[in-house]
N, C-alpha and C positions, 0 to 999 in steps of 0.2 A: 142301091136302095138305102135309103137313112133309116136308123133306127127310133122310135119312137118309142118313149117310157113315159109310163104315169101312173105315178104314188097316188096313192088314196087310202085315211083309213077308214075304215069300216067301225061295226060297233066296238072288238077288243083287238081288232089287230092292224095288219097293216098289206096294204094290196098293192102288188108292184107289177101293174099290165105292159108286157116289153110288148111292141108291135117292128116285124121287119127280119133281117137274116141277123143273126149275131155270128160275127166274124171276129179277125185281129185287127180289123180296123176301128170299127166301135166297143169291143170287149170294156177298152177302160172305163167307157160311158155307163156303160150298165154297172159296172163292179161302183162306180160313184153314187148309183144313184141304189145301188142296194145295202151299201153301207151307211148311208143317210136313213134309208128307211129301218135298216137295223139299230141304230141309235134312236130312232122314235119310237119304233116298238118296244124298244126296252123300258120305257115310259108308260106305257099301256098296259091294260088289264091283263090281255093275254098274252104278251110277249111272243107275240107270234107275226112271223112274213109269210106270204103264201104269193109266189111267183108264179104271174099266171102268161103262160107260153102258148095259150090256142091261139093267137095271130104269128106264132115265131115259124116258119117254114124249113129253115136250114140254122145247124147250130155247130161251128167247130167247135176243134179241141179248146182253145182257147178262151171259146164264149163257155164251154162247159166245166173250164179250170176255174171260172169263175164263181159258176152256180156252189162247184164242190169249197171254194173256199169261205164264202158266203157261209154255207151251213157251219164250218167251222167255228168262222169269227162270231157268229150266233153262239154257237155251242160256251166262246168264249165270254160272250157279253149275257148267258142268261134268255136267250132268243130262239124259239127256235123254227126252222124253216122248214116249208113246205113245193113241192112247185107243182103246181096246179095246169088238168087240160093241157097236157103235149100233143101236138095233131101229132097224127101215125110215127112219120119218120123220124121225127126229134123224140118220139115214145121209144122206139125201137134200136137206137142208138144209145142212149140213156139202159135199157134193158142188155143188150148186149154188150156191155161197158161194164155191165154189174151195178150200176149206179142207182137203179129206183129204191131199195131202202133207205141209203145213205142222203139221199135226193126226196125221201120221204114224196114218191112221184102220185101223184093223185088224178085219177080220168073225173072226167065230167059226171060219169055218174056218181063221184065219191060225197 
């Protein structure tokens, strides 16, 4: 299954909807297109990325070294991230990782 991403900003920030599994196969794709979006949001009112994951089903190590480095290079540029709507299992993996503060992990009712 391919992955499919799509940047959009919103009114202050910036929305990056991954659709599909993130593996080591596409991992670099996303990490490209969320450093792009980190560069644009730093331009914007709110300096904010918010990664939205309710289409993503399965997410490795790898796709998730991502998301954690992501929040970093935000951290470094002034940005800061969010990821938005994990269906259950990519919730629960993320939670038993320890990762939803650092991940700033956000459900749909947030």
């Amino acid at each position: 299954m391919s992955l499919l991403i799509n940047a959009v900003v919103r009114e202050q920030d910036m929305l990056v909807a991954v659709d599909g599994e993130v593996d080591v196969s596409n991992a670099p794709e996303l990490r490209e297109a969320l450093d792009e979006a980190l560069a644009h949001a730093a331009g914007l009112e709110g300096h904010h990325v918010c990664i939205d994951l309710s289409q993503v089903p399965y997410i490795d190590s790898t796709g998730i070294g991502v998301l954690v480095g992501t929040v970093h290079r935000g951290e470094d540029q002034g940005v800061t991230v969010s990821v938005e709507r994990p269906q259950r299992n990519v919730a629960r993996v993320l939670g038993l990782l320890g990762l939803d503060a650092e991940l700033d992990v956000r459900s749909a009712a947030q």
